[in-house]
N, CA, C and O atoms as CSV, one atom per row, in Angstrom:
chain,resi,resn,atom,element,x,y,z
A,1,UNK,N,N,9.535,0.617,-23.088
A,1,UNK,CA,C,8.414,0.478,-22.170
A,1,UNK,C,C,8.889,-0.203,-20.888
A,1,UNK,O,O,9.711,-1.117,-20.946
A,2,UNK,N,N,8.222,0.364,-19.370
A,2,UNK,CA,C,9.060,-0.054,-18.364
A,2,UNK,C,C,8.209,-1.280,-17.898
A,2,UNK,O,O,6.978,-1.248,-17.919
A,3,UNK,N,N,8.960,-2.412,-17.459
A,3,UNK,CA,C,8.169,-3.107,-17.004
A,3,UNK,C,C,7.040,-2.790,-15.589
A,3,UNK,O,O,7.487,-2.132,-14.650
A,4,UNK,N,N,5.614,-3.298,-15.541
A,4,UNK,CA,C,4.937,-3.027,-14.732
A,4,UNK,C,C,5.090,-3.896,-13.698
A,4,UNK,O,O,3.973,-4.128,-13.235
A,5,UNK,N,N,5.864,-4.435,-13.167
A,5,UNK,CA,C,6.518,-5.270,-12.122
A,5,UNK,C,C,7.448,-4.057,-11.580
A,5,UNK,O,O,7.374,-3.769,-10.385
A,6,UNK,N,N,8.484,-3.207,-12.596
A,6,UNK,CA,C,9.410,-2.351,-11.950
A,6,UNK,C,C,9.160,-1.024,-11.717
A,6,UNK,O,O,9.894,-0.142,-11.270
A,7,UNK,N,N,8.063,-1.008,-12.069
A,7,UNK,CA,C,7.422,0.358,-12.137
A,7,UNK,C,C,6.424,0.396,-10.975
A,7,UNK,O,O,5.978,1.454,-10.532
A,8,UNK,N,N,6.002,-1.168,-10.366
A,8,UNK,CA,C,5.355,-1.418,-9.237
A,8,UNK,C,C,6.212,-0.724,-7.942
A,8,UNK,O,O,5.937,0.102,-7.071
A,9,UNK,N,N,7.376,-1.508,-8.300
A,9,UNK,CA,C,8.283,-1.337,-7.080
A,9,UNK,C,C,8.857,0.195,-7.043
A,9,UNK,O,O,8.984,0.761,-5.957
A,10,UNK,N,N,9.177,0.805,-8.194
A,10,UNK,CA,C,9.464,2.224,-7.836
A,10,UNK,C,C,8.616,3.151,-6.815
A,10,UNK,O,O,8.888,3.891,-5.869
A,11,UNK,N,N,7.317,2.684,-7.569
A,11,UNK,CA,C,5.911,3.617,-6.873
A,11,UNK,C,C,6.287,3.121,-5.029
A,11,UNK,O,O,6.162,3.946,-4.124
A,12,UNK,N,N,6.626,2.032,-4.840
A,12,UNK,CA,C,6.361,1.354,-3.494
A,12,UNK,C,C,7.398,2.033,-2.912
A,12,UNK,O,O,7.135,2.495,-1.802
A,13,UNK,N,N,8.664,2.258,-3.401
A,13,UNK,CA,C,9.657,2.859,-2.303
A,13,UNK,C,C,9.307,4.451,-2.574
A,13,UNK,O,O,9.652,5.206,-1.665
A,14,UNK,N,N,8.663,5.043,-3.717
A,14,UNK,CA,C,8.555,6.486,-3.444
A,14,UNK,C,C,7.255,6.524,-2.104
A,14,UNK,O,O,7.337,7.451,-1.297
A,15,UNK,N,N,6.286,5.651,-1.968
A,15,UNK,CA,C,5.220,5.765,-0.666
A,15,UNK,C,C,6.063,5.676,0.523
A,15,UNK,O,O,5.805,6.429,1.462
A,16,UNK,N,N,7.224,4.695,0.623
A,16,UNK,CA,C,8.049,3.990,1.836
A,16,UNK,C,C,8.619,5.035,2.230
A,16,UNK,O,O,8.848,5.250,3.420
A,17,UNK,N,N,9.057,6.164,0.882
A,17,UNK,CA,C,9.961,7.526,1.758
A,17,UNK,C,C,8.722,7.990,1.997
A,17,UNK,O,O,8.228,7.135,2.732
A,18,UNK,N,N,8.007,8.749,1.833
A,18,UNK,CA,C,6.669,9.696,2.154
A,18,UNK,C,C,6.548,9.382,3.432
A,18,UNK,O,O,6.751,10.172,4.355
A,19,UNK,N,N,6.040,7.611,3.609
A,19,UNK,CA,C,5.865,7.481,5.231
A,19,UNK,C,C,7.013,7.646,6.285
A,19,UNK,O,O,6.875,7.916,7.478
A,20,UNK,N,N,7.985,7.462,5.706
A,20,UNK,CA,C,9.231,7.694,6.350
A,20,UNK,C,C,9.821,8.821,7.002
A,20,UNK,O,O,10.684,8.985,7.864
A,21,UNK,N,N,8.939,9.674,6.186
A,21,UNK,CA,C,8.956,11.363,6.277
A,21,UNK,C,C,8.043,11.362,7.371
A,21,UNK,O,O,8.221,12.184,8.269
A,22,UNK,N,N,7.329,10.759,7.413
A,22,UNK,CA,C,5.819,11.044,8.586
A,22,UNK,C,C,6.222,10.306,9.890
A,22,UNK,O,O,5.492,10.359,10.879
A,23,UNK,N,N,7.202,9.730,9.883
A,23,UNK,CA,C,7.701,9.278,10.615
A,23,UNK,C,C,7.010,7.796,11.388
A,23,UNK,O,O,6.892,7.380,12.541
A,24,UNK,N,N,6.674,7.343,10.076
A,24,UNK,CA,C,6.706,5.945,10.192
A,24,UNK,C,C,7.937,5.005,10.133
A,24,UNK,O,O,8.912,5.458,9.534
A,25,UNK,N,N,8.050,3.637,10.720
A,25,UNK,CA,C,8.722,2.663,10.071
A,25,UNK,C,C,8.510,1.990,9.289
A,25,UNK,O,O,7.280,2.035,9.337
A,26,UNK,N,N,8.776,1.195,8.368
A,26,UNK,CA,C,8.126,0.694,6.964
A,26,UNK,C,C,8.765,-0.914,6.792
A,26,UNK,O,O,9.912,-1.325,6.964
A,27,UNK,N,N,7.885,-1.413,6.501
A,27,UNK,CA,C,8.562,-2.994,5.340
A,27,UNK,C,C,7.507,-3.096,4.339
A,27,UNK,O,O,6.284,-3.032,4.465
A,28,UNK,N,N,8.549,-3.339,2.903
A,28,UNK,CA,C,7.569,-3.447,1.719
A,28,UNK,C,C,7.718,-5.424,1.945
A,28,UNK,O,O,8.474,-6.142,2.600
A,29,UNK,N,N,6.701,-5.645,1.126
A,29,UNK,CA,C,6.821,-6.980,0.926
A,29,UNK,C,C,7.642,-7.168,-0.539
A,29,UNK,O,O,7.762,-6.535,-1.588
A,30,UNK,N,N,8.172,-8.534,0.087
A,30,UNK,CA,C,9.359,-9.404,-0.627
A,30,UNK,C,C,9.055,-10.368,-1.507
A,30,UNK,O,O,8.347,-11.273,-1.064
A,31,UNK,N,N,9.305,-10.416,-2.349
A,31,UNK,CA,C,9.382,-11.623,-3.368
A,31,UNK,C,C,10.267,-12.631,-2.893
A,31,UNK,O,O,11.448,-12.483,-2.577
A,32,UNK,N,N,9.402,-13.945,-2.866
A,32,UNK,CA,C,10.095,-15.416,-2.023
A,32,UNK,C,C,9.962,-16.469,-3.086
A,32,UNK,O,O,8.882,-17.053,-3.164
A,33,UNK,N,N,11.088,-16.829,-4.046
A,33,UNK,CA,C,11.324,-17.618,-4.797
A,33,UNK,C,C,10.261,-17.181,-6.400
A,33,UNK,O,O,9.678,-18.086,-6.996
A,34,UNK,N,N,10.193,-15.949,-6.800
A,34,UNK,CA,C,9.726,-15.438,-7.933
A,34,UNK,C,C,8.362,-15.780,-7.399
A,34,UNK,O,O,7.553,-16.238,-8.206
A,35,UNK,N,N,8.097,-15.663,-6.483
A,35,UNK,CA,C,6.158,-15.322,-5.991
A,35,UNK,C,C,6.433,-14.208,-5.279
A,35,UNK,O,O,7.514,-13.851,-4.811
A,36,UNK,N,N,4.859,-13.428,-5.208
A,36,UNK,CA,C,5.472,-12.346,-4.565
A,36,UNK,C,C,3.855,-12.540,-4.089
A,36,UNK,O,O,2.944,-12.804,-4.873
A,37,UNK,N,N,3.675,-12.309,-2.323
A,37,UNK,CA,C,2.538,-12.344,-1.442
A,37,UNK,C,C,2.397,-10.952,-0.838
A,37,UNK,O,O,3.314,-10.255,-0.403
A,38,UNK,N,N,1.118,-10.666,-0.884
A,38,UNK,CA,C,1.263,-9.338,0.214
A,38,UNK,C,C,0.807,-9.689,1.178
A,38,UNK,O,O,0.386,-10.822,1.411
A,39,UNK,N,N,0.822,-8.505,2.097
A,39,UNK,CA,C,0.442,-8.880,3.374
A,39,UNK,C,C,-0.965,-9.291,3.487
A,39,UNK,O,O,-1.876,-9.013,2.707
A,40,UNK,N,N,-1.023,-10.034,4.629
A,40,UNK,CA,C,-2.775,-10.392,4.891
A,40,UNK,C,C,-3.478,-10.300,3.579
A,40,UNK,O,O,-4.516,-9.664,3.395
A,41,UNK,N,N,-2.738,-11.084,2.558
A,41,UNK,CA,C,-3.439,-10.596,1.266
A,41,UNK,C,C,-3.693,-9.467,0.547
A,41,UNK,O,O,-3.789,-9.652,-0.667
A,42,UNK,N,N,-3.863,-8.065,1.040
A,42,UNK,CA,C,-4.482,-6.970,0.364
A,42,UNK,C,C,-2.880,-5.584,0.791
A,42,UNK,O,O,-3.019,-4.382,0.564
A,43,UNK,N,N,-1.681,-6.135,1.339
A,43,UNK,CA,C,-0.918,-4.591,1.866
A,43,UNK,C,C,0.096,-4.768,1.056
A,43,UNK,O,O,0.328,-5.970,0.934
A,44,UNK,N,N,1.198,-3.728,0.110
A,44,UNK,CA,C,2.005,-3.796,-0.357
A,44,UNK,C,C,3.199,-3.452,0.935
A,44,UNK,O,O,4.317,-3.958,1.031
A,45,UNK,N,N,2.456,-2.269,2.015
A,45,UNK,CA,C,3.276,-1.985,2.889
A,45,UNK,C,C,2.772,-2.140,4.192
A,45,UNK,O,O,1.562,-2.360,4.231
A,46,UNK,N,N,3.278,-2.095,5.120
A,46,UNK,CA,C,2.932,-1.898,6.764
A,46,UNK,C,C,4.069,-0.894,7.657
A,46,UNK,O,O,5.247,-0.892,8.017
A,47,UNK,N,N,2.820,-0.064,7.729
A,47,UNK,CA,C,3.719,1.176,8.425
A,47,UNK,C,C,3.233,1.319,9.808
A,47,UNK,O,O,2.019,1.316,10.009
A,48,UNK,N,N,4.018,1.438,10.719
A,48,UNK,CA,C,4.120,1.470,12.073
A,48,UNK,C,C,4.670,2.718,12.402
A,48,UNK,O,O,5.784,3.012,11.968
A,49,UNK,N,N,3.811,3.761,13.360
A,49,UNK,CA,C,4.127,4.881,14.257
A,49,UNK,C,C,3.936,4.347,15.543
A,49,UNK,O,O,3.768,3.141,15.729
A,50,UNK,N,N,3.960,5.485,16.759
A,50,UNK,CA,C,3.288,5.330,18.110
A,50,UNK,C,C,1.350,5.396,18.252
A,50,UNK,O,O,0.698,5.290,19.291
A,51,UNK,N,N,0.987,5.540,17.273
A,51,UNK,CA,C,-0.494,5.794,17.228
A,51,UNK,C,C,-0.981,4.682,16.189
A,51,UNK,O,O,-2.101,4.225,16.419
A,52,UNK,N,N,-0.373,4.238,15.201
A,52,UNK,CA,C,-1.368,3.661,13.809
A,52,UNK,C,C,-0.549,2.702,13.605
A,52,UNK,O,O,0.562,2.780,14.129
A,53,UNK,N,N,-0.837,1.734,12.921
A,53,UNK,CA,C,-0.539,0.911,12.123
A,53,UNK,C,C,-1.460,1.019,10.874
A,53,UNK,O,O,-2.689,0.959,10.919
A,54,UNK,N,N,-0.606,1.209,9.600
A,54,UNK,CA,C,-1.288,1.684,8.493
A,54,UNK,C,C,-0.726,0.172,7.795
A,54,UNK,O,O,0.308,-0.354,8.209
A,55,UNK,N,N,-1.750,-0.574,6.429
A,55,UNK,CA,C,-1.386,-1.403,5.468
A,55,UNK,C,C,-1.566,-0.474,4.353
A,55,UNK,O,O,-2.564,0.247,4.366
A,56,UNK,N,N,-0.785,-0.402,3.454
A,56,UNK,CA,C,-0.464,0.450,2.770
A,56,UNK,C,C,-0.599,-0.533,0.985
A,56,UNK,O,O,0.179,-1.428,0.658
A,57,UNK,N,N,-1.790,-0.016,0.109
A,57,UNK,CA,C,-1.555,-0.725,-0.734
A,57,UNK,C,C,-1.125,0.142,-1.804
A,57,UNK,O,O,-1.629,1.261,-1.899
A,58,UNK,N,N,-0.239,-0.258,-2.631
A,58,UNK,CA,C,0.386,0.910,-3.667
A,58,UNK,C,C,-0.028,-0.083,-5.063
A,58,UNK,O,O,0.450,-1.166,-5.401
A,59,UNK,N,N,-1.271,0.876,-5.808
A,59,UNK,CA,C,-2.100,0.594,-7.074
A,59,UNK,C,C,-2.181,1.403,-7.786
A,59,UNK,O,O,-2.198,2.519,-7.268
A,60,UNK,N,N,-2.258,1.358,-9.054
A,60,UNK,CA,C,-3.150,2.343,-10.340
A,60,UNK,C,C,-4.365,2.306,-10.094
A,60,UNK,O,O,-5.007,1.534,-9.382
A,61,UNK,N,N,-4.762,3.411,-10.880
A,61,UNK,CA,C,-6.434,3.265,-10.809
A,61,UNK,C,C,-7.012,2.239,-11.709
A,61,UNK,O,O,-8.242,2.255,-11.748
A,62,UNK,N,N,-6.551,1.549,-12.277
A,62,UNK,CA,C,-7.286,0.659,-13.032
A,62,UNK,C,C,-7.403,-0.718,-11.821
A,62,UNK,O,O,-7.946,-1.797,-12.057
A,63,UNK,N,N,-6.813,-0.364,-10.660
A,63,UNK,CA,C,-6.674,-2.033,-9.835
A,63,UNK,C,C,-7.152,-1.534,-8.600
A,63,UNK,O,O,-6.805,-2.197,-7.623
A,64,UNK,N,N,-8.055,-0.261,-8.325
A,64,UNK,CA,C,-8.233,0.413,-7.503
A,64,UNK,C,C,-9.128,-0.489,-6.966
A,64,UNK,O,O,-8.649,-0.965,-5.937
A,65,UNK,N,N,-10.643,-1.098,-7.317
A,65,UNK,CA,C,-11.458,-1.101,-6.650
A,65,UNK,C,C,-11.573,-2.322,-6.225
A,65,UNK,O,O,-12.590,-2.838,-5.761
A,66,UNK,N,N,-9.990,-3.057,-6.455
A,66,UNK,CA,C,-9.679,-4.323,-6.260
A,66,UNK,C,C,-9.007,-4.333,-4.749
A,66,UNK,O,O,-9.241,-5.191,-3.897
A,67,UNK,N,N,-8.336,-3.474,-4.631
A,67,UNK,CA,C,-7.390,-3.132,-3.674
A,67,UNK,C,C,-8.465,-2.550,-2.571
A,67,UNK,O,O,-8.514,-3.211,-1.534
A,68,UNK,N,N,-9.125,-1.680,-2.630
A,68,UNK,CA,C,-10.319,-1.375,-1.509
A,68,UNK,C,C,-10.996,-2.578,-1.389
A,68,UNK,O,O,-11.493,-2.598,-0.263
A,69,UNK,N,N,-11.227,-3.468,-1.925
A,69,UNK,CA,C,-12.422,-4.228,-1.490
A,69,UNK,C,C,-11.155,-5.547,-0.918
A,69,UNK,O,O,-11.704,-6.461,-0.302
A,70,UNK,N,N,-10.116,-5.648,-1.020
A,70,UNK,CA,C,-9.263,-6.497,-0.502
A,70,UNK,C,C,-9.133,-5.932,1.314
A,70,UNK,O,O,-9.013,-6.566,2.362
A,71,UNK,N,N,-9.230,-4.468,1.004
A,71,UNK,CA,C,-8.452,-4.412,2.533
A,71,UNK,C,C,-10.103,-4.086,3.411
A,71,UNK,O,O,-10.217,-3.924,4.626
A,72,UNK,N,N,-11.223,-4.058,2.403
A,72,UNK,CA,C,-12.570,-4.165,3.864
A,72,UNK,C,C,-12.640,-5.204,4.027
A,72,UNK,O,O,-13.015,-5.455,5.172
A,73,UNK,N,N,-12.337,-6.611,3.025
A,73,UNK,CA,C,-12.159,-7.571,3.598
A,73,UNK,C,C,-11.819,-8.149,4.556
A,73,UNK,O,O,-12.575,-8.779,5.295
A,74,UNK,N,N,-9.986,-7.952,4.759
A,74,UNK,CA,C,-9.173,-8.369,5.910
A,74,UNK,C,C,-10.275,-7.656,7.409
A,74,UNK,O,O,-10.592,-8.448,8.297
A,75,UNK,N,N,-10.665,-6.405,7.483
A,75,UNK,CA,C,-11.197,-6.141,9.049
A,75,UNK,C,C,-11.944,-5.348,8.496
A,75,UNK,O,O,-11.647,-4.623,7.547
A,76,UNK,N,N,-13.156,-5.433,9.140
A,76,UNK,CA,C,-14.707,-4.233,9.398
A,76,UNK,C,C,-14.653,-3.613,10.008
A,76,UNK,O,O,-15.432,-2.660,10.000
A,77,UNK,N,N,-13.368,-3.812,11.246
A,77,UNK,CA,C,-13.275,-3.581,12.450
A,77,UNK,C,C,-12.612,-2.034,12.536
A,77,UNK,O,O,-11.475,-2.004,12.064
A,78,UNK,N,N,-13.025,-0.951,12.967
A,78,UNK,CA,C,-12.281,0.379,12.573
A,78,UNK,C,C,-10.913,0.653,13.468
A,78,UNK,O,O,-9.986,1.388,13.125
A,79,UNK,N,N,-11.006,-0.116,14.706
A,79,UNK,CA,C,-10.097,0.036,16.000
A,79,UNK,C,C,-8.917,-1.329,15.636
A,79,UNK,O,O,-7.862,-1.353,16.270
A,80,UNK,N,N,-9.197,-2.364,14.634
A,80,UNK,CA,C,-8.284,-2.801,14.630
A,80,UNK,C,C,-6.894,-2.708,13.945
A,80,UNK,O,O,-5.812,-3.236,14.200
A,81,UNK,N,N,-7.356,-1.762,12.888
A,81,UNK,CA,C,-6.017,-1.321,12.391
A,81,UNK,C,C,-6.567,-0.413,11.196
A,81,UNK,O,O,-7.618,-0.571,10.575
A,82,UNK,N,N,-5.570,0.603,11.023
A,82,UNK,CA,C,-6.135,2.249,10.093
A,82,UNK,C,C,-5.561,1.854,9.199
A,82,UNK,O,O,-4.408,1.429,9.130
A,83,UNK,N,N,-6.804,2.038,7.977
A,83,UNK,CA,C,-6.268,1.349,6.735
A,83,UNK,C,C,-6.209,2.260,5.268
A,83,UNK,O,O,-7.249,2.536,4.670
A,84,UNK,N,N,-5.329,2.539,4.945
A,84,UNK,CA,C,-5.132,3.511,3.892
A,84,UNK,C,C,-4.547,3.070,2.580
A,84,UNK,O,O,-3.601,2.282,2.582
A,85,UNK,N,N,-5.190,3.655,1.164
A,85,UNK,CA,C,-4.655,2.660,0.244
A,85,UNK,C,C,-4.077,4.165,-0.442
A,85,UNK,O,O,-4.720,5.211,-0.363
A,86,UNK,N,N,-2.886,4.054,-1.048
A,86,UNK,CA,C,-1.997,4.847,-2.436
A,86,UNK,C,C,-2.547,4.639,-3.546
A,86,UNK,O,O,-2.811,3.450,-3.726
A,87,UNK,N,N,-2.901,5.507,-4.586
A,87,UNK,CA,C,-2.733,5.526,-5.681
A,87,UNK,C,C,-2.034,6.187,-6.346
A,87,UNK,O,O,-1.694,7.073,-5.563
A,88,UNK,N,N,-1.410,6.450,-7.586
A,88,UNK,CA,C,-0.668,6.967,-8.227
A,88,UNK,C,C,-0.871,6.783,-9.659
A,88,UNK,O,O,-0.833,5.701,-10.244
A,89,UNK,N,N,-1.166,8.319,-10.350
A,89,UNK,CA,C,-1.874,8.352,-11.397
A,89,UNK,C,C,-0.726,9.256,-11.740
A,89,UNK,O,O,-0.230,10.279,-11.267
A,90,UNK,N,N,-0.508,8.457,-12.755
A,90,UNK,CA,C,0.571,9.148,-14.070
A,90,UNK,C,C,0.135,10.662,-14.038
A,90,UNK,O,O,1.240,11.180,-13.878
A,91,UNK,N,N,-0.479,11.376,-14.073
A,91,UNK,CA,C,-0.699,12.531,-15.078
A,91,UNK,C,C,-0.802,13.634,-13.736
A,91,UNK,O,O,-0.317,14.745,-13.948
A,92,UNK,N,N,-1.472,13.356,-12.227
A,92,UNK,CA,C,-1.910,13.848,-11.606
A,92,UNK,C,C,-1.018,13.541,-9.774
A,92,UNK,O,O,-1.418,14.090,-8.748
A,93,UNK,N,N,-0.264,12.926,-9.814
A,93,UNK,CA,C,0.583,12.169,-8.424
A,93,UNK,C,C,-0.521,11.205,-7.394
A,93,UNK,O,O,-1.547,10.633,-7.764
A,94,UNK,N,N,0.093,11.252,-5.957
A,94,UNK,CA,C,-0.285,10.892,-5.708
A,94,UNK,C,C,-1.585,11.003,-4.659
A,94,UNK,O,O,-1.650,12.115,-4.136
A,95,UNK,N,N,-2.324,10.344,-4.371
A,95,UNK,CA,C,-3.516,10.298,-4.053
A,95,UNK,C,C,-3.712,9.383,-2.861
A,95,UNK,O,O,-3.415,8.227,-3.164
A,96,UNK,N,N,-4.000,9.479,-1.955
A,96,UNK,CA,C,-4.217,8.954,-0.556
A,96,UNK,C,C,-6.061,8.286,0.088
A,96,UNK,O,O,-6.989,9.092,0.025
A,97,UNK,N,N,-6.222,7.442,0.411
A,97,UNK,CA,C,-7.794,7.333,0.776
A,97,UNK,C,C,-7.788,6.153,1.762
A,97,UNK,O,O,-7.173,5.087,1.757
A,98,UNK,N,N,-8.792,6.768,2.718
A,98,UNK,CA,C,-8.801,6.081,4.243
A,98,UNK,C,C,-9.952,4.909,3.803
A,98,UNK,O,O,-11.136,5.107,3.531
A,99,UNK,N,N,-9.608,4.315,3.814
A,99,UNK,CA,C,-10.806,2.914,3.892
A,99,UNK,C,C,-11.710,2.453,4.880
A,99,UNK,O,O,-11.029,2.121,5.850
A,100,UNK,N,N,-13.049,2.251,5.129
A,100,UNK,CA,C,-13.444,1.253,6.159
A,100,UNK,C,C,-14.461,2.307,6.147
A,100,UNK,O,O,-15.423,2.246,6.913
């Protein structure tokens, strides 16, 4: 059985190429002394083009409606930053949804 810590991070660099492909730039967040913070609380990633800045949260569906209600939190605001969360469901790939 794989750990769900390493199975976190796989899912996170298979989103990091996808955006990479779209021609974003990417940073996943880092683990700093065996804690691990995301961004502004609710982003696993932050992807930067010439148009968007996307926070990128990479979840199962069982942590889904945790992860949406984290990132309407951070802004209400629709112009301040485009906010899109990953999911990835074993059986079916992946799944994309615009928030706000």
């Amino acid at each position: 059985m794989v750990k769900t810590s390493i199975k976190g991070r796989r899912k996170e660099k298979e989103v990091e190429k996808i955006l990479m492909e779209r021609g974003y730039s990417t940073e996943i967040v880092r683990n700093i002394k065996y804690m691990r913070r995301d961004y502004f609380g609710c982003a696993d990633i932050i992807a930067i083009n010439n148009k968007h800045v996307l926070l990128v949260a990479v979840t199962d569906r069982k942590n889904r409606a945790r992860s949406i209600k984290r990132l309407r939190e951070f802004t209400n605001h629709p112009r301040l930053c485009f906010r899109k969360v990953c999911f990835w469901y074993d059986w079916d790939g992946w799944h994309e949804e615009t928030v706000g």
